[in-house]
C-alpha positions in Angstrom: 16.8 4.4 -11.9 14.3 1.5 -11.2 15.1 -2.0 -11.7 13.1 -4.2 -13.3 12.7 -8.0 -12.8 10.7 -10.3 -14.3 8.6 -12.6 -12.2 10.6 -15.9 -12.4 13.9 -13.7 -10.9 11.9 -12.8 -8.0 10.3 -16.3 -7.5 14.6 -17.2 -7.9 15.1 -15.6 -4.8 14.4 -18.7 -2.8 17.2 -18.1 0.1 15.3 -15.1 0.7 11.6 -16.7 0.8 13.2 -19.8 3.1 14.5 -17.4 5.1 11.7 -15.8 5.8 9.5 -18.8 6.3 11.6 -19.4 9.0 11.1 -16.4 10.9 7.7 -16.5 10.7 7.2 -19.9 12.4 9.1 -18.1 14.4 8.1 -15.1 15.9 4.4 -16.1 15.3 5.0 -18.0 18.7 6.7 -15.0 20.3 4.8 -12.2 18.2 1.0 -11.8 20.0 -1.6 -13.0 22.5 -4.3 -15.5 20.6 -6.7 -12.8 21.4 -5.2 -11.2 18.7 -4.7 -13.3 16.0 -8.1 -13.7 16.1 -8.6 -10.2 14.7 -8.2 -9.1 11.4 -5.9 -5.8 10.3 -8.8 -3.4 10.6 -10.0 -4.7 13.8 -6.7 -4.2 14.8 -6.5 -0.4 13.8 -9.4 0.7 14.8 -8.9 -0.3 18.5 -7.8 3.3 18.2 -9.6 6.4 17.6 -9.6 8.4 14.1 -8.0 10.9 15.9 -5.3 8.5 16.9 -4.7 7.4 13.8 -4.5 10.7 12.0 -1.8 11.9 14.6 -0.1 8.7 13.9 -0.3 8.9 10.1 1.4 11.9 9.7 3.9 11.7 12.6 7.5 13.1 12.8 8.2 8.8 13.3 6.4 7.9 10.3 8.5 10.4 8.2 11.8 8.8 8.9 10.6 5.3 8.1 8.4 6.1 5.1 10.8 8.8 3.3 7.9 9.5 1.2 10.1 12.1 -0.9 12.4 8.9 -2.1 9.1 6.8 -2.4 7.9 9.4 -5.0 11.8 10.1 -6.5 11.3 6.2 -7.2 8.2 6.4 -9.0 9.5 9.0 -11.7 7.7 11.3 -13.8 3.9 11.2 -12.4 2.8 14.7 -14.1 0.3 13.4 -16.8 -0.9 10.5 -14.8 -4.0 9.7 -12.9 -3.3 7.9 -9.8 -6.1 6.2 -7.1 -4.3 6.4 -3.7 -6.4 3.0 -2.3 -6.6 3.3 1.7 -5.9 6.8 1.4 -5.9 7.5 5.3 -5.1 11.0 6.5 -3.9 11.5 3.1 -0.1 11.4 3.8 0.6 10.2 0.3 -2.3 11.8 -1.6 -1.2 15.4 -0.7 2.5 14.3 -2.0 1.3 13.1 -5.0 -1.2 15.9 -5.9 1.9 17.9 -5.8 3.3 15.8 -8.5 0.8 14.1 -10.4 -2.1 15.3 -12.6 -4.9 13.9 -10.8 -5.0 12.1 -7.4 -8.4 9.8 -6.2 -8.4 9.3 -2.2 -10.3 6.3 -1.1 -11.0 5.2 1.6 -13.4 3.1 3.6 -13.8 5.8 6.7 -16.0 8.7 5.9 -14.0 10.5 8.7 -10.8 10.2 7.1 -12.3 11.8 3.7 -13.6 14.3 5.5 -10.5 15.0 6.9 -8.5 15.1 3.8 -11.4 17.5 2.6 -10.0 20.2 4.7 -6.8 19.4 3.7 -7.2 19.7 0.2 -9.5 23.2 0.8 -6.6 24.6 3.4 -3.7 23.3 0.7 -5.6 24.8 -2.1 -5.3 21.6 -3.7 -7.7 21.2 -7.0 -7.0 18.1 -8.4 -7.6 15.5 -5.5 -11.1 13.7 -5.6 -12.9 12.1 -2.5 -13.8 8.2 -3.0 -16.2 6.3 -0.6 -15.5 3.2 -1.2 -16.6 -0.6 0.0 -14.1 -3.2 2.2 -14.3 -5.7 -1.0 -13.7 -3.1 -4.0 -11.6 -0.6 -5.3 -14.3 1.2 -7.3 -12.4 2.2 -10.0 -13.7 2.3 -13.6 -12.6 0.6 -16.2 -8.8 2.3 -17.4 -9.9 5.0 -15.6 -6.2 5.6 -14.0 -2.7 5.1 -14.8 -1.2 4.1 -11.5 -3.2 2.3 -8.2 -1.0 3.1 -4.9 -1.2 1.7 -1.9 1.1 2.6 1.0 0.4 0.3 4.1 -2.6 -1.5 2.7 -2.9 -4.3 1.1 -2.5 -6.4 4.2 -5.4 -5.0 5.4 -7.7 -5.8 2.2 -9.3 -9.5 2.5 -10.4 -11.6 -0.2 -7.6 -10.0 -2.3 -7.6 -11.9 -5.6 -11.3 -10.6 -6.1 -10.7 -7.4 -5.1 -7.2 -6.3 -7.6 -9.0 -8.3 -10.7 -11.6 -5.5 -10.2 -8.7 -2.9 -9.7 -6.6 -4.0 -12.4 -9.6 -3.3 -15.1 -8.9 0.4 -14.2 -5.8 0.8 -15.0 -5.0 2.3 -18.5 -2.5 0.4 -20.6 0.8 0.3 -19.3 -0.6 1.0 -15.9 1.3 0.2 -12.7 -0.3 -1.1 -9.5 2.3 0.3 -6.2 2.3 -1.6 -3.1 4.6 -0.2 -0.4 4.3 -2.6 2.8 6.3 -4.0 5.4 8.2 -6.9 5.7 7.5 -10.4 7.1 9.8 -10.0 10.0 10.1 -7.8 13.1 10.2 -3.8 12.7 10.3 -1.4 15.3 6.9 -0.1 13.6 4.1 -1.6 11.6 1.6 -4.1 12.4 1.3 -7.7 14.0 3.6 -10.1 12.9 0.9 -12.3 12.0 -1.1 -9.3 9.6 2.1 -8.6 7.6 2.6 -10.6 4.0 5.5 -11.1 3.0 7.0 -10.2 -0.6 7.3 -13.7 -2.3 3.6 -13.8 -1.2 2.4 -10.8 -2.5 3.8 -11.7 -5.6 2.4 -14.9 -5.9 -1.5 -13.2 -5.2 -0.8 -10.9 -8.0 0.6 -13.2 -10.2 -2.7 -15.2 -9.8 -4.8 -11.9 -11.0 -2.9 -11.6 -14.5 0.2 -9.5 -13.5 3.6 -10.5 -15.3 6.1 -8.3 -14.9 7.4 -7.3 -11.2 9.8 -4.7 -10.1 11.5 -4.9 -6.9 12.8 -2.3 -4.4 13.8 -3.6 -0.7 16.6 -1.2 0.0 14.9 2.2 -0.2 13.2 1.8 3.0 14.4 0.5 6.4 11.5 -1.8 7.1 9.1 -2.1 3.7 9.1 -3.2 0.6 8.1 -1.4 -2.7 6.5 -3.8 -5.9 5.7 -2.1 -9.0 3.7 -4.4 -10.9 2.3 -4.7 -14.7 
């Protein structure tokens, strides 16, 4: 069962956010070079090649950190809804939710990664997946067009955020749930530069800036990430 908290119990969990002020002062001195905290998350991907990244994406490694079987146990009953998987990828999550769910949109910003989840929905016989192009600074969705907007690894790598999920949030129907899985401000054996993760007690605060109230809270599901579900 998923436990719901409200907003002002997360923003209660101030030994937690000191905490992890703390470390980042921290390891932000030990963490990288200044070369590269002068580069943004997708500069920092895409120092390597799609290829790369696909191999990476749906690694052995990334199976027994990401248990995406308990991340889609946790999300419950997705068979009547309409989900936008939002940096999509290689489309580790949007094959596992197909499975499951009514209707799956990939997006994605690299027309290389469409194309290969194209072959992966024609080779898994997979009908109810559709291919989104879509810009660095919007979601594209239309308005209540979906009932749940997933991200798994991405909203660290979207800029100008608070512009970008109001536009996301008019698509989701009523009662619609935006998912962010992402990992936490501190060191991980995997993930990306200290200095590129966001931490939970921030992500909350962006989102509570666009209009969303309610917040539930999963940080012991997964060794190194978080999960917010948020309304």
């Amino acid at each position: 069962m998923r436990q719901i908290f409200l907003v002002l119990f997360v923003m209660s969990l101030s030994g937690c956010v000191k905490t992890e002020k703390k470390e980042d002062s921290n390891e932000s001195k030990i963490s990288l070079n200044h070369e590269n905290h002068k580069k943004s998350a997708n500069d920092f991907m895409h120092e390597s090649s799609t290829k790369e990244l696909i191999e990476r994406f749906e690694s052995k490694e990334r199976d027994e950190y990401q248990k995406p079987e308990l991340v889609l146990e946790y999300l419950g009953d997705l068979s009547k809804k309409t989900i936008i998987d939002i940096g999509a990828g290689s489309g580790y999550f949007t094959m596992k939710l197909a499975r499951k769910a009514n209707k799956v949109i990939a997006a994605d910003v690299n027309d290389k990664f469409l194309e290969y989840i194209s072959k992966r929905t024609q080779s898994e016989k997979l009908e109810n997946i559709e291919l989104r192009k879509t810009p660095y600074d919007s979601p594209l969705i239309k308005n209540k067009e979906v009932d749940m907007i997933f991200l798994a690894n991405t909203y660290h790598h979207i800029e100008n955020r608070q512009a970008y999920f109001e536009k996301a949030k008019e698509g989701l129907k009523p009662n619609g749930e935006l998912v962010i899985v992402d990992f936490f401000k501190k060191e991980t054996p995997v993930g990306p530069p200290m200095d590129h993760k966001i931490s939970l007690e921030n992500v909350t605060q962006e989102l509570k800036k666009v209009g969303f109230k309610d917040f539930e809270i999963e940080v012991d599901l997964l060794p190194y990430q978080y999960i917010i579900v948020a309304k």
